[in-house]
C-alpha positions, 0 to 999 in steps of 0.5 A: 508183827508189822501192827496191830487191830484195837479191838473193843470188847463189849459190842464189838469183839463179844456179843450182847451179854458179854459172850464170846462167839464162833464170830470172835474167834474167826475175827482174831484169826483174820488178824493174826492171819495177815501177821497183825496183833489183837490188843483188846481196847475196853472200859473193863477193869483191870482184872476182867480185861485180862481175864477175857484177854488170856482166854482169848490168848492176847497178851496187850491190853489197853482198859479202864478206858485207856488209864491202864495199859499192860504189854505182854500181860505186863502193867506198863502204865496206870494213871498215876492221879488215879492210884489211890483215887479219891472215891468219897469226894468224887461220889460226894461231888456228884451226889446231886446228879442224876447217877450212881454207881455202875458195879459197886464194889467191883475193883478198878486201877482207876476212877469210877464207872457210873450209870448216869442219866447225866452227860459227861460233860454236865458230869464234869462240870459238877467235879470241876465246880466242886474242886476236882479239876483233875478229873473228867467224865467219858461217855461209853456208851449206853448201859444195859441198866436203867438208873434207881427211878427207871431213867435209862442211862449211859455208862460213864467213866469219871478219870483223871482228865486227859484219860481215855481210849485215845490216849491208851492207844498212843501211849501203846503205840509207843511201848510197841514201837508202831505207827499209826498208819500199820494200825487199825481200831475197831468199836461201837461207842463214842469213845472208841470212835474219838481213837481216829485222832490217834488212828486214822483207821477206824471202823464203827461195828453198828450198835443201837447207840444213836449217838455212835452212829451220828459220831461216825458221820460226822467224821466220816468213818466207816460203819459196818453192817453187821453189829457185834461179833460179825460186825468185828469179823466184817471190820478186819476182813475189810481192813486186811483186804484194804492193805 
């Protein structure tokens, strides 16, 4: 194939809920139609990426908010800080903030996921104050679950720092032999966004995220009119009629 679309699961490539629709499977059509191959790009664990990325018959896949990449559905990197991670001391490190646990219980290669009231870089202060600077908090977005008190909150990864969305994509783009240019990155977060520094081609799928929205302006980067799955389906159409 002569490249690939990184495609964001929740938002983007998937509806509100989680759900898979006519629109999803016409978006991976038009990719695979113009010869390019879909490498999901999510905050998802390990196990649920692969899960959605067999159904959906991708073999590459970039999650955990890029500390875990897997080519042909083979791991070919974890962040090695992040295993085995020290849960206890980066919960108790932030224990004071206003967060908690996204998916209690719920395994992951690396890090935490937290519903927080905090941002990340506020988050990232605390772990740093209390000792832990090899680690960082990256915004995802804004959940769908208000914190304990009511508080809405934003999901936010806490990884080893130098972790994200943008540095699972260069560390894919070399295993895959790509350049940027033959590339293309389509989501609805923040995190999604800050992949332009690696690929230049980088659409926004309209979100209710004000904060996305304000990212994509500043950097001048397109945003679709559709949100979710049809915004998706809107993006390749434009990146494949733009090659």
């Amino acid at each position: 194939m002569s490249g690939a679309v990184y495609l964001d699961l929740d938002g983007t490539l998937l509806d509100p809920g989680g759900l898979l629709v006519p629109d999803s499977l016409r978006t991976l059509d038009v990719v695979r139609g113009a010869g390019l191959r879909p490498v999901v790009l999510t905050g998802r664990s390990r196990w649920s990426a692969t899960a959605i990325a067999r159904t959906l018959g991708i073999g590459d896949v970039v999650c955990e908010l890029g500390a875990v990449v897997l080519v042909d559905g083979t791991l070919r990197l974890a962040a090695p800080e992040a295993v085995p991670f020290p849960r206890r001391a980066l919960l108790d490190a932030l224990a004071a903030m206003p967060a908690q646990e996204h998916e209690p219980g719920t395994p992951r290669m690396s890090g935490l996921v937290l519903r927080a009231a905090a941002s990340a870089d506020e988050l990232t202060a605390e772990l740093h104050d209390a000792g832990l600077r090899g680690w960082c908090a990256v915004d995802n977005g804004p959940s769908h679950l208000p914190l304990d008190d009511g508080r809405p909150s934003r999901v936010v990864h806490v990884l080893p720092s130098g972790t994200d969305k943008a540095t699972g994509v260069r560390i894919h783009l070399q295993l895959r032999d790509l350049l940027p240019e033959q590339c293309a990155v389509v989501g609805d977060s923040t995190a999604d966004l800050a992949c332009h520094e690696a690929i230049p081609r980088t659409i926004a799928v309209r979100s209710a995220d004000d904060r996305a929205l304000a990212e994509a302006a500043r950097l001048g980067l397109p945003v679709t009119e559709a949100s979710g799955a049809a915004g998706a389906l809107e993006a390749v159409r434009s990146i494949v009629a733009g090659r």
